[in-house]
Structure formats: structure tokens, C-alpha cells
C-alpha positions as CSV (number, residue, x, y, z in Angstrom):
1,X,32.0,-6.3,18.9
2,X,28.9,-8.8,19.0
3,X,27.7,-6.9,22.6
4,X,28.1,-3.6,20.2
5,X,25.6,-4.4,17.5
6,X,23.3,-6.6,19.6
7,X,23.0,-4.3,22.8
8,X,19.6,-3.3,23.0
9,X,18.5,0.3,24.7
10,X,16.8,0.6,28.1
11,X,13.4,2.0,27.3
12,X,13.6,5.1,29.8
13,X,16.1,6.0,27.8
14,X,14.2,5.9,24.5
15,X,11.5,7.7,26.2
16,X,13.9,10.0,27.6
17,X,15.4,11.2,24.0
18,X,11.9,11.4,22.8
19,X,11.4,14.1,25.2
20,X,14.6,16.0,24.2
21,X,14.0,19.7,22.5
22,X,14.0,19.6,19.1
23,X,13.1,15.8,18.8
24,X,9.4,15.8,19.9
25,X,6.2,15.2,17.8
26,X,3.0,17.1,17.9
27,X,0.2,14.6,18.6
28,X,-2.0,15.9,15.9
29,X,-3.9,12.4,15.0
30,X,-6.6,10.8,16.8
31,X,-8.3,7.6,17.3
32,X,-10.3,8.5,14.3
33,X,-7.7,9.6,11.7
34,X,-5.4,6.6,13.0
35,X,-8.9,4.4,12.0
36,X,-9.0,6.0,8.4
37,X,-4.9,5.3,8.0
38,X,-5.5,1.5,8.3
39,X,-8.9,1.5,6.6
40,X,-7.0,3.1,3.5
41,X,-4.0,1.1,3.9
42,X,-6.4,-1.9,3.6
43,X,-8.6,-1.2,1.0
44,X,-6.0,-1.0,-2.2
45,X,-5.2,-2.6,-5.1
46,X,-5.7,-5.8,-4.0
47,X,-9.2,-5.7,-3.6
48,X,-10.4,-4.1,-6.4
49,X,-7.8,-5.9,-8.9
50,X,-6.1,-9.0,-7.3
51,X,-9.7,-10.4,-5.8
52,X,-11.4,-10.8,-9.3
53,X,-8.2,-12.6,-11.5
54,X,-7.9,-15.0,-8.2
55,X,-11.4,-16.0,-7.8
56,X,-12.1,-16.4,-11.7
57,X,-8.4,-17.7,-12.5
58,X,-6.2,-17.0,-15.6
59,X,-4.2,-18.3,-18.3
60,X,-1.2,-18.7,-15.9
61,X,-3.5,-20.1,-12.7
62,X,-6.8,-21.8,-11.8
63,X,-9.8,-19.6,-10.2
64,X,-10.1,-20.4,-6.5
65,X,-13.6,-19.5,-6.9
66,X,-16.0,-19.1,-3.6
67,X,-13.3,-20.7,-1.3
68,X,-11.3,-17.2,-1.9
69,X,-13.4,-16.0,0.9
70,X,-11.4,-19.2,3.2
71,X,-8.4,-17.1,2.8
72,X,-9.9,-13.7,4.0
73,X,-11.1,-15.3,7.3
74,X,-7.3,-16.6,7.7
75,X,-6.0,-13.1,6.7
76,X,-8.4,-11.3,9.3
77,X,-7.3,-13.9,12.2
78,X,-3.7,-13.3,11.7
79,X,-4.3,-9.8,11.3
80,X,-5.9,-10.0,14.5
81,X,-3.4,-11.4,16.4
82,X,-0.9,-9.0,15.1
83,X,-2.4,-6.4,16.2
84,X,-2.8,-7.3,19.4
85,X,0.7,-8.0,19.7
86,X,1.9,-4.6,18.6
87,X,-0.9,-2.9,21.2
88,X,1.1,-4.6,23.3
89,X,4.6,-3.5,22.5
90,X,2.9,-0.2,21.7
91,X,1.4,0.6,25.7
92,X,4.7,-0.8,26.8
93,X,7.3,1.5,24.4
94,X,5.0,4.4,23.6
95,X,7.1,6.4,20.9
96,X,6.7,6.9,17.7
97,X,9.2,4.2,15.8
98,X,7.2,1.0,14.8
99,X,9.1,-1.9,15.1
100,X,12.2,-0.1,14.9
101,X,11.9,1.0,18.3
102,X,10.5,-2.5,19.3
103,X,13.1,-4.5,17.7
104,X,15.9,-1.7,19.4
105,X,15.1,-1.8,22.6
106,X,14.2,-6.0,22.7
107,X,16.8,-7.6,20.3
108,X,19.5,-5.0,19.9
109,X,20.9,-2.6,17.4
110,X,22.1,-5.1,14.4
111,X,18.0,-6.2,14.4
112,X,16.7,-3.1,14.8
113,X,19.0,-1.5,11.3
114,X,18.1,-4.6,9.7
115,X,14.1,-4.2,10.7
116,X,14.7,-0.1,9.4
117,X,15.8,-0.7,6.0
118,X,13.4,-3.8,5.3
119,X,11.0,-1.2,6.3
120,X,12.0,1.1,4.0
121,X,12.3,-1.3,1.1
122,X,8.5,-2.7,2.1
123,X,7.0,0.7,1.0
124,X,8.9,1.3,-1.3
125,X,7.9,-1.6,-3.8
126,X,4.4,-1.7,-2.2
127,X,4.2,1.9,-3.3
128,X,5.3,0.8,-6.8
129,X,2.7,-1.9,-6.9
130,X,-0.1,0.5,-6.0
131,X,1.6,3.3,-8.5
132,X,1.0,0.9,-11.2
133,X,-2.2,-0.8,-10.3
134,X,-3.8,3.1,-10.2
135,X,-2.2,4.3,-13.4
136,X,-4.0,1.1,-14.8
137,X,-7.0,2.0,-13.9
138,X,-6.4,5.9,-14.8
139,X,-5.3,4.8,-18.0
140,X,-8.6,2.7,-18.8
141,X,-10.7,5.3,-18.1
142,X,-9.1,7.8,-20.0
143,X,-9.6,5.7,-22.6
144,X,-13.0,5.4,-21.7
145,X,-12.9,9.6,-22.9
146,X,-11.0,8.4,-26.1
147,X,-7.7,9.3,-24.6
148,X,-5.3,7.5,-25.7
149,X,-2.1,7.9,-24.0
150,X,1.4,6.7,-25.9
151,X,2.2,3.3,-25.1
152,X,6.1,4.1,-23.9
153,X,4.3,6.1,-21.4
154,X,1.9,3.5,-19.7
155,X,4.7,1.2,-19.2
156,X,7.8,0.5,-17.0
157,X,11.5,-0.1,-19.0
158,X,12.1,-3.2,-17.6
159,X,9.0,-4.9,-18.7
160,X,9.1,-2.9,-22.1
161,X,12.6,-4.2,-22.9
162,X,11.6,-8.0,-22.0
163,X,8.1,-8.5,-23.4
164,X,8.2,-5.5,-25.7
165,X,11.4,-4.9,-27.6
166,X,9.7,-3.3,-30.9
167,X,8.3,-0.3,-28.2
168,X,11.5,0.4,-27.2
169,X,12.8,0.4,-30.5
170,X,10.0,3.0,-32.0
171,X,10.1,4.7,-28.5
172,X,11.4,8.6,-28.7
173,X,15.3,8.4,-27.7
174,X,17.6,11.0,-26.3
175,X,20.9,10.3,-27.0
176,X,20.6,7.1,-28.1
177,X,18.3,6.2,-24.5
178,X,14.8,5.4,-24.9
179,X,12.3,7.1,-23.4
180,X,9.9,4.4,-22.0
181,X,8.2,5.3,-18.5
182,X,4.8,5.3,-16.6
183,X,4.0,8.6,-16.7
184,X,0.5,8.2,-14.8
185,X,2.4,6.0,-12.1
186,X,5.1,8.8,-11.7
187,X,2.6,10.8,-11.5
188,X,0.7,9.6,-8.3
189,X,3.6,8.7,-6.5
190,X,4.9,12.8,-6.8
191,X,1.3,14.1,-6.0
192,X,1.2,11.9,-2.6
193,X,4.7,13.2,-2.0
194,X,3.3,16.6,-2.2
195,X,0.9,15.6,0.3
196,X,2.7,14.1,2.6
197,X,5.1,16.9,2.9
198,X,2.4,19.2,3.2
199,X,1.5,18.2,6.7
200,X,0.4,15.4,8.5
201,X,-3.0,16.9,9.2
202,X,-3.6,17.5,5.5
203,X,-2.3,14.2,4.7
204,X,-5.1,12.8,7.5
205,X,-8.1,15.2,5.4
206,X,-7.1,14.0,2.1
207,X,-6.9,10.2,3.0
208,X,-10.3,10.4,4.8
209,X,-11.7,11.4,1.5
210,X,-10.0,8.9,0.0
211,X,-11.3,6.2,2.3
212,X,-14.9,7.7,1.8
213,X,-14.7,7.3,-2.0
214,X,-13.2,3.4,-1.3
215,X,-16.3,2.5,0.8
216,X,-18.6,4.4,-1.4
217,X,-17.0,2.1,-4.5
218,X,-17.4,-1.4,-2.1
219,X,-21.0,-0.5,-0.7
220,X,-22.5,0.2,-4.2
221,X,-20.6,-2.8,-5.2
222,X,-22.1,-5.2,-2.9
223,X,-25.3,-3.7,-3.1
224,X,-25.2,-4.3,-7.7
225,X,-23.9,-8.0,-6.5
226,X,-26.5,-9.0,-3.8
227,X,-29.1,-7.5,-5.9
228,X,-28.2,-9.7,-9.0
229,X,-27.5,-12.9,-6.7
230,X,-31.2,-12.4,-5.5
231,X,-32.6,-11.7,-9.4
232,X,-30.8,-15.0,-10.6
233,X,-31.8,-17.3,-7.5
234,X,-35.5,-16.3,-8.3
235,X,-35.3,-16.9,-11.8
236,X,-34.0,-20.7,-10.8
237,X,-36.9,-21.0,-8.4
């Protein structure tokens, strides 16, 4: 039983099935498009959201201030080394599969189930996290317009029924359930689906765009900060 869920599979045969008919995938990405992917994977939430509350600090933490940027350089060396490792594993297993395919063919089948499902749940409430971080900022700007949306539609059940028990209870309710949901966040998450199941070339356009608008945001960002850096070091000299 434990050589059954630990035996691992020869890579010629992986390579092999890949090449069957009926299981082989168009190579429609390049270098390029693959770029884009991990620029837009990179540039998220985090960095427009989760960089300003842990420099300045809130009520629950102190700011880290300047030494923020400490943890960046960390972040970029491990990042470094990680992707040198899987360039590694990738020129020596090259199928699509991630570490799925890695983890099968070194350290056997139990690993390789377990590494597919904590895959599946890592997107999964990564996806949530950037569902609501966007419907955040969708709904602020709407509100910018003077839209104002209802609040048991700009926020999750869960968090409604622990911080906010008078919303459920005022909440519209069909029979006898509450109707409390992020309709913004719901939102996003179906329209990517519909891009993603569009086609992977499509999928490539629209998250160049996307990318675009991200370094667009950061460069005019950087430009409004070193501007203002410069104007307040020349008003202390």
C-alpha cells in the first residue's frame, strides 16, 4: 500500500502521455505573454493596499516605516531563488503541470494529490482576497460619483453576522435568509471566469492591458512621490 501512494512516475512516461491525442496543448504563449502573467500576478492588492497600512501602522499594529523596503529586498532574493529552482525542474520535466508534475514524478503520488488540492485551495482564497480588495476600491470610487451602493451588498455574511449584526437584521430576507453579499466582489470574480474561459489568448490580451494600466498607476505614482520628496528637501535647505 505505502509503494502505491508514494510511487512516483518515470518522466518519459509523463512526457509520453502528454503527447497522447486528445491530451496535448497548443503552445499559444510566449516569452512575452508569460512576462505579463507574472508581472500581473505581482502587482495586486498588496501593493496598492497592504504597502501603505504597513508602513504607516494602524490601530491594531505599529508602522514599519522606511525599513518596509528591508522586507522587499528579502522577498525579491527568495523570489529569486525560487525561480531558479523551478527553471530547473521546468527544463528537466517540460509539461505543463506545475508542481504537480514535479512533486509526481520526484516524491510520489500521495505528495503530488496533496500539492494539487493545496494548489487549488491557494487560488481560491487568493482570489477571494483580491475579489474583495478590488470591490473596495470600485466601491470608493463609485462613491466618489455619489453612488452609493446598499451596505448588505459591499460586504461578506460572515463578517456581517460578527461585526455587524443590526445589517443582517435590516438586510432584505428570503424566507427567513438574509441577503448579505459582495455584489462588486462576485462580480469580478464571474467576469474573469468569462475571460478565462474565453481562451487563453484572450485571457493573455486582456491581462497585458491590465498590466499596462498597473505600471501606468506605479510610474505616475513614483513620479507625484519623488517630485514631492524633492519640493520638501528644498524647502528644509
Amino acid at each position: 500500500m505505502l509503494r502505491g501512494i508514494f510511487r512516483t512516475k518515470n518522466l518519459d512516461d509523463i512526457l509520453a502521455s502528454a503527447q497522447e491525442k486528445g491530451h496535448t496543448l497548443k503552445r499559444t504563449l510566449g516569452p512575452i505573454n508569460i512576462t505579463l502573467l507574472g508581472i500581473g500576478a505581482i502587482i495586486g492588492a498588496g501593493i496598492f493596499a497592504t504597502v501603505g497600512t504597513a508602513a504607516a501602522g494602524d490601530v491594531a499594529r505599529p508602522g514599519a516605516g522606511p525599513s518596509l523596503m528591508l522586507s522587499f529586498v528579502i522577498t525579491a532574493l527568495v523570489c529569486a531563488f525560487t525561480a531558479l529552482c523551478y527553471a530547473e525542474m521546468a527544463a528537466m520535466v517540460p509539461i505543463s503541470g506545475s508542481a504537480y508534475t514535479y512533486s509526481y514524478a520526484t516524491l510520489g503520488e500521495l505528495v503530488a494529490w496533496i500539492i494539487g488540492w493545496d494548489l487549488t485551495l491557494e487560488y481560491a482564497i487568493g482570489n477571494v482576497a483580491v475579489a474583495i480588495s478590488w470591490a473596495n476600491y470600485m466601491n470608493t470610487f463609485l462613491e466618489g460619483f455619489g453612488i452609493k451602493l446598499p451596505d448588505w451588498l459591499t460586504i461578506d455574511y460572515d463578517t456581517a453576522s460578527q461585526k455587524m449584526p443590526e445589517l443582517v437584521a435590516h438586510a432584505p430576507h428570503i424566507f427567513g435568509i438574509p441577503i448579505v453579499f459582495n455584489i462588486l466582489a462576485v462580480a469580478i470574480v464571474a467576469a474573469i471566469t468569462v475571460v478565462l474561459v474565453w481562451g487563453i489568448r484572450e485571457s493573455a490580451n486582456f491581462n497585458f492591458g491590465m498590466v499596462a494600466i498597473k505600471l501606468v498607476v506605479l510610474g505616475f505614482f513614483v513620479l507625484v512621490c519623488f517630485s514631492d520628496g524633492e519640493g520638501r528637501s528644498r524647502e528644509l535647505r
